[in-house]
C-alpha positions as CSV (number, residue, x, y, z in Angstrom):
1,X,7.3,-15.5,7.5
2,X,8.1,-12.7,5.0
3,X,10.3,-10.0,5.9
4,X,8.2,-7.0,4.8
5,X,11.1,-5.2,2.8
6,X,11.3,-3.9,-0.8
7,X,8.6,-2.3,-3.3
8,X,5.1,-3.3,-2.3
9,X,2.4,-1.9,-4.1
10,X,-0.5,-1.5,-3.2
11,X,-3.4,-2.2,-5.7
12,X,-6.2,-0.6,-7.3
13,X,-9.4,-2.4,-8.1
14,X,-10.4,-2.2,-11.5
15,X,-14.5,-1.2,-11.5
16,X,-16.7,-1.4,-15.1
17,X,-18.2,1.6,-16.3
18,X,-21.3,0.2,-14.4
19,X,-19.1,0.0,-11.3
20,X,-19.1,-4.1,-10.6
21,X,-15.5,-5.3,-10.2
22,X,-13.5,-5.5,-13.0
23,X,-11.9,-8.9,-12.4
24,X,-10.3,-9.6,-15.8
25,X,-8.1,-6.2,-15.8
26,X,-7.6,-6.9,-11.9
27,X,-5.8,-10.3,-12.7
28,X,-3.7,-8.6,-15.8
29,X,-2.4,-6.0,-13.4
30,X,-1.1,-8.6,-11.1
31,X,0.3,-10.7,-13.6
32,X,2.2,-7.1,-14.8
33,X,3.4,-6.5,-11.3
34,X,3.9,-10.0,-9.6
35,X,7.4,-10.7,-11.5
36,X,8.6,-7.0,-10.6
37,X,7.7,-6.1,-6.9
38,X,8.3,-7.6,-3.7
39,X,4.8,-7.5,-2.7
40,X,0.9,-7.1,-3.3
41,X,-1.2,-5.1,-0.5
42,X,-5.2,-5.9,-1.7
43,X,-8.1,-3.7,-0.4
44,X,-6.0,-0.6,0.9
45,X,-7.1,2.9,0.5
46,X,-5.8,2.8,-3.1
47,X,-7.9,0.2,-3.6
48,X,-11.5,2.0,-2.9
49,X,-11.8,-0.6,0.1
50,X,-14.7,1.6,2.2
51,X,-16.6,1.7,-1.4
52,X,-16.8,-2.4,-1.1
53,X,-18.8,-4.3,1.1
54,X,-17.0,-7.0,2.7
55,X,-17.8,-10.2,0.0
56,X,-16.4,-8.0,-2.5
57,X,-13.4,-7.0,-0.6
58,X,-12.9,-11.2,-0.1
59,X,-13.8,-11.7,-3.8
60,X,-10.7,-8.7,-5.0
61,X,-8.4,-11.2,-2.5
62,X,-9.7,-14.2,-3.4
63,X,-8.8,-13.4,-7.4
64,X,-5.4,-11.5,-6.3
65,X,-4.5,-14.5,-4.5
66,X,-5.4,-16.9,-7.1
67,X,-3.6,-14.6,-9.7
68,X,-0.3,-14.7,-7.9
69,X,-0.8,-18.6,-7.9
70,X,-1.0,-18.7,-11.4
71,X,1.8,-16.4,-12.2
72,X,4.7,-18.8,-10.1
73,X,6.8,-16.0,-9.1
74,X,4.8,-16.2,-5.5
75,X,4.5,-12.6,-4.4
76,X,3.6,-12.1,-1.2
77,X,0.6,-10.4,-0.6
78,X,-1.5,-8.9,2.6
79,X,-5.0,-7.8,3.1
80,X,-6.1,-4.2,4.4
81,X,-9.0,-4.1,7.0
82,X,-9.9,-0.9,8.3
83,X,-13.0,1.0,9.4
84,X,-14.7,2.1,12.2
85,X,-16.6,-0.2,14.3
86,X,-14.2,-2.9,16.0
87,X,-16.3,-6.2,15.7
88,X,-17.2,-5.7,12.3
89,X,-13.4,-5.2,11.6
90,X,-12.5,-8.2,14.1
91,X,-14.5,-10.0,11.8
92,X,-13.2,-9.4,8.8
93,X,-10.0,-10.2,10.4
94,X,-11.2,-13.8,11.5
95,X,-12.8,-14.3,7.8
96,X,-9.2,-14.1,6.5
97,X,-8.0,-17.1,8.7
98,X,-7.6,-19.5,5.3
99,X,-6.2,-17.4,3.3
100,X,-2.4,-17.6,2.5
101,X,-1.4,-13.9,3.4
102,X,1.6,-12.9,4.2
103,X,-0.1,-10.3,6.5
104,X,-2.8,-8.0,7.4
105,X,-2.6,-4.1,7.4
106,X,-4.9,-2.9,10.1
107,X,-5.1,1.0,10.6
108,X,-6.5,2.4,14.1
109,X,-10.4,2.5,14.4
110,X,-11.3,5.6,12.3
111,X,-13.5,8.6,13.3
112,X,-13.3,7.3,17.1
113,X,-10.2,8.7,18.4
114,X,-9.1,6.7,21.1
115,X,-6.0,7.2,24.0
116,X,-3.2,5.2,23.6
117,X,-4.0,2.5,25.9
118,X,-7.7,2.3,23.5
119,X,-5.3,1.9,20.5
120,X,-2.9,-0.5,22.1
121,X,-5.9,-2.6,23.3
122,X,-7.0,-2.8,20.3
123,X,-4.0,-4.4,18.4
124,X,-4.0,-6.8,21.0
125,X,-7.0,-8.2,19.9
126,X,-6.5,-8.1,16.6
127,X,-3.2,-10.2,17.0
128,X,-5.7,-12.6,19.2
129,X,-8.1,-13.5,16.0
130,X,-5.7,-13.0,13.4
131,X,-3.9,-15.8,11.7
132,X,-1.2,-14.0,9.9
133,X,0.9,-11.6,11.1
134,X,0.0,-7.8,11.4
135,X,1.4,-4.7,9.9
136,X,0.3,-1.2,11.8
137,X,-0.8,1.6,9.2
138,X,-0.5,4.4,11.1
139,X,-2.1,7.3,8.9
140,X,-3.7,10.2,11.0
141,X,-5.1,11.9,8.3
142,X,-7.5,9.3,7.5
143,X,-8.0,7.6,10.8
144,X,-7.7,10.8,13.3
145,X,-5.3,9.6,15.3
146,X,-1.8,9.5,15.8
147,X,0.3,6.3,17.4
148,X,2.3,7.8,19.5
149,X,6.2,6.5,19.8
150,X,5.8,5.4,23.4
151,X,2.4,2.8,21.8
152,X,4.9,2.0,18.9
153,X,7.3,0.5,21.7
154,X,4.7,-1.7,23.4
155,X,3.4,-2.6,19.8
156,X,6.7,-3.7,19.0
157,X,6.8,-6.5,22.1
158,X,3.7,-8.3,20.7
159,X,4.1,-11.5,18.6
160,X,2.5,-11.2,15.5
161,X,2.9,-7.6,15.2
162,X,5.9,-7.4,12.6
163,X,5.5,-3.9,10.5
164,X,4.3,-0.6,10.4
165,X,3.3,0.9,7.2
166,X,4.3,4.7,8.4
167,X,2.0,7.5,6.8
168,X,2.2,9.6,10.6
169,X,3.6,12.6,8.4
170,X,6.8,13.1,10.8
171,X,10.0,12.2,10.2
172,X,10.8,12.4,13.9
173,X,8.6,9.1,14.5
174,X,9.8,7.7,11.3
175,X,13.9,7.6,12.9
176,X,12.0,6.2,16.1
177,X,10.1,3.5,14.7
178,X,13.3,2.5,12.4
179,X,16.0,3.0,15.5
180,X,13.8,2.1,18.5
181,X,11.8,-1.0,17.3
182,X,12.4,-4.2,15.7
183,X,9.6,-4.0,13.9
184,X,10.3,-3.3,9.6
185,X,9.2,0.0,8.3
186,X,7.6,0.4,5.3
187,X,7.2,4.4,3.8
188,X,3.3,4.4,3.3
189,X,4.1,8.0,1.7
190,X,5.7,7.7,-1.9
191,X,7.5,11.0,-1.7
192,X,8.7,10.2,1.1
193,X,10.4,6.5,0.2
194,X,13.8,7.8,-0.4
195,X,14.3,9.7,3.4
196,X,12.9,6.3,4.8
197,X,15.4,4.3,3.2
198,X,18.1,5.9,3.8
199,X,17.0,6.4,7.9
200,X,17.1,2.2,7.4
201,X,13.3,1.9,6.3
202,X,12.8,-1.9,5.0
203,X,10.9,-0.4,2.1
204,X,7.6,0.9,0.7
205,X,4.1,0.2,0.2
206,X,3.8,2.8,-3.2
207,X,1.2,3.4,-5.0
208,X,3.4,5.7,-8.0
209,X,5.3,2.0,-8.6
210,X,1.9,0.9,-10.5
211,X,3.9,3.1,-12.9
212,X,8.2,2.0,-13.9
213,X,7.8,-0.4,-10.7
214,X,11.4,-1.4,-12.0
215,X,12.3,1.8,-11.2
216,X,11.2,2.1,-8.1
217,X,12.8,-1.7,-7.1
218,X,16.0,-0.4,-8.1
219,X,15.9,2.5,-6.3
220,X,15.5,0.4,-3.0
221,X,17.9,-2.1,-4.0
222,X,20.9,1.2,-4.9
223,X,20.5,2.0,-1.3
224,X,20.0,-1.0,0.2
225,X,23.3,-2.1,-1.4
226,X,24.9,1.8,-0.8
227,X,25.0,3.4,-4.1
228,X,23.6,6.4,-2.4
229,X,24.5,8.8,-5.6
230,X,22.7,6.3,-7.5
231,X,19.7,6.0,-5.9
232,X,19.7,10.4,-5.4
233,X,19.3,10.4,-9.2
234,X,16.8,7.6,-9.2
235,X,14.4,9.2,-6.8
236,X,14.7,13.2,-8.1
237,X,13.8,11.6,-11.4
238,X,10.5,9.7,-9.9
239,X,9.4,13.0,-8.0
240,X,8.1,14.5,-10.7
241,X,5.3,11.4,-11.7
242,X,5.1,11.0,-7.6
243,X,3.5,14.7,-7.2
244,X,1.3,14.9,-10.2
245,X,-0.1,11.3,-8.9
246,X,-1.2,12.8,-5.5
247,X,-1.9,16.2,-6.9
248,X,-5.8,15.2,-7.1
249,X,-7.7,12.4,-4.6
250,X,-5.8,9.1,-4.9
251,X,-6.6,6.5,-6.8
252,X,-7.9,8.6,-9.7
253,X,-5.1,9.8,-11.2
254,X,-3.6,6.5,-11.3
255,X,-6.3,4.7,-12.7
256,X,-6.4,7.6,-15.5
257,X,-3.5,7.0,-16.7
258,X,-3.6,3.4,-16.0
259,X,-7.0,3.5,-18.2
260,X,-4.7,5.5,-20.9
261,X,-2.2,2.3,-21.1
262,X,-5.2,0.5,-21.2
263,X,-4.5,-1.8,-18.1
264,X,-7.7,-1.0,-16.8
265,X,-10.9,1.3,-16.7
266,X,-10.7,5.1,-15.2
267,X,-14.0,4.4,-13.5
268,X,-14.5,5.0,-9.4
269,X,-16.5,4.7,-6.8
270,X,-18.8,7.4,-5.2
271,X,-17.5,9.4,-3.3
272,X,-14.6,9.6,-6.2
273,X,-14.5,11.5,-9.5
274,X,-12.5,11.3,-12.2
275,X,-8.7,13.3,-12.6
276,X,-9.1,15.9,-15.0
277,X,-8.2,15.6,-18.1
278,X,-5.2,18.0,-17.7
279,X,-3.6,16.0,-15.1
280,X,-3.9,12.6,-16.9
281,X,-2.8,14.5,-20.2
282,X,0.6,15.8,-17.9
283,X,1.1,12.4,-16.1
284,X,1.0,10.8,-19.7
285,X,4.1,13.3,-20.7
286,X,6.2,12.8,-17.4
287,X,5.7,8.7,-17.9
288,X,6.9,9.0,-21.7
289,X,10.1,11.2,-19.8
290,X,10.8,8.4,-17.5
291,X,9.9,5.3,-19.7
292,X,9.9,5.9,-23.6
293,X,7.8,2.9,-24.1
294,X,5.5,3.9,-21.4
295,X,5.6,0.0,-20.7
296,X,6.8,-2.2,-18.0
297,X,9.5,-4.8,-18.0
């Protein structure tokens, strides 16, 4: 079983300018990351998931996974399933039985709201048809509801339940889930990474590391290992490129600049437009700041 720790990012899928899946600049991107981070998370938010139906979704893990493969460096990698009708995600869930994952991130039901005992029911059936092990994504914003600390604790005593990725926006259920549970928390919000880590966080799921994902490993690794001083000036310096990412709707102003290094295409799915030009002309000066070459390792 993986431990869930380090840099994890979590992909974007590369779409043609007549919107089918770009699978040749989907298999470069994880043949630049696979050597450098400690993990891959497929079909995520960041990854336009709800603008896919589900073969697509399985077709983006199916070409992650046999990426990875390829590469030898064997970087874990998990599967998001969310939505808003249970079965359907239950489904999904089952479909993934095969696949070597080292997890699937399942957010609350969306839109429905449920009580606590709705949302604790329902990870106890998706640990019942689900081969791998599961990762909570708590993110209220997107979901409408919040896990509450008291859920988090009966999460925690379920086999198969492992990881939260924590996007709950408060820092007071962030030192709960790291001091209370067992289970390894990953910072699901990029600017907020360094705070987690330092709480005792196992690490991120970070959508900025598409960009100096070096940097962001070392970061992790300065604290993990206690350089704290270190790892202050390594985080104040990715601020700046963290911000300007989330400034408009992620994913576009990764993919803009991503389409500016030529690692992939700037094109999105409805409901998503473009960044402006502005922002991907700004992101293109803070990159150069952080990483002359504007290249990875």
């Amino acid at each position: 079983m993986h431990t869930f720790s380090g840099i994890w990012i979590p992909l974007v899928t590369p779409f043609d300018t007549q919107g089918a899946i770009d699978f040749k600049a989907l298999r470069g991107l994880v043949r630049l990351y696979a050597p450098v981070v400690q993990g891959l998370v497929v079909c995520g938010s960041t990854g336009e998931a709800q603008a896919m139906n589900p073969s697509e979704r399985l077709a983006v893990l199916d070409a992650v996974l046999e990426a990875v493969a390829a590469s030898g460096y064997g970087t874990p990698v998990a599967m998001g399933v969310g939505g808003s009708h249970v079965p359907s995600m239950l489904e999904d869930i089952g479909a993934l039985r095969t696949r070597p994952l080292a997890g699937v991130l399942v957010p609350p039901p969306s839109y429905a709201r449920p009580a606590q005992a709705g949302i604790l029911q329902f990870y106890r059936d998706v640990v019942a048809c689900c081969a791998q092990p599961v990762v909570v994504y708590t993110i209220p914003y997107r979901t409408g509801v919040a896990i509450e600390s008291e859920t988090f604790a009966a999460l925690a005593d379920i086999p198969g339940i492992v990881a939260v990725k924590d996007c709950g926006g408060s820092s007071t259920l962030t030192t709960d889930l790291i001091q209370q549970t067992s289970l390894r928390i990953l910072a699901g919000e990029d600017a907020q990474l360094f705070g987690s880590l330092c709480l005792g966080g196992a690490g991120g799921i970070v959508a900025a590391a598409h960009f100096v994902p070096e940097r962001f490993v070392a970061l992790w690794r300065a604290i993990e290992a206690g350089r704290l001083a270190e790892a202050r000036e390594g985080f104040r310096a990715l601020l700046p490129l963290i911000r300007l990412l989330f400034s408009e709707p992620n994913p576009a102003p990764i993919k803009g600049l991503l389409a500016q290094q030529g690692l992939c295409g700037a094109n999105l799915r409805a409901p998503h437009v473009a960044a402006s030009s502005q922002l991907v002309s700004r992101l293109l000066e803070v990159l150069a700041e952080l990483d002359p070459r504007t290249a990875f390792i």
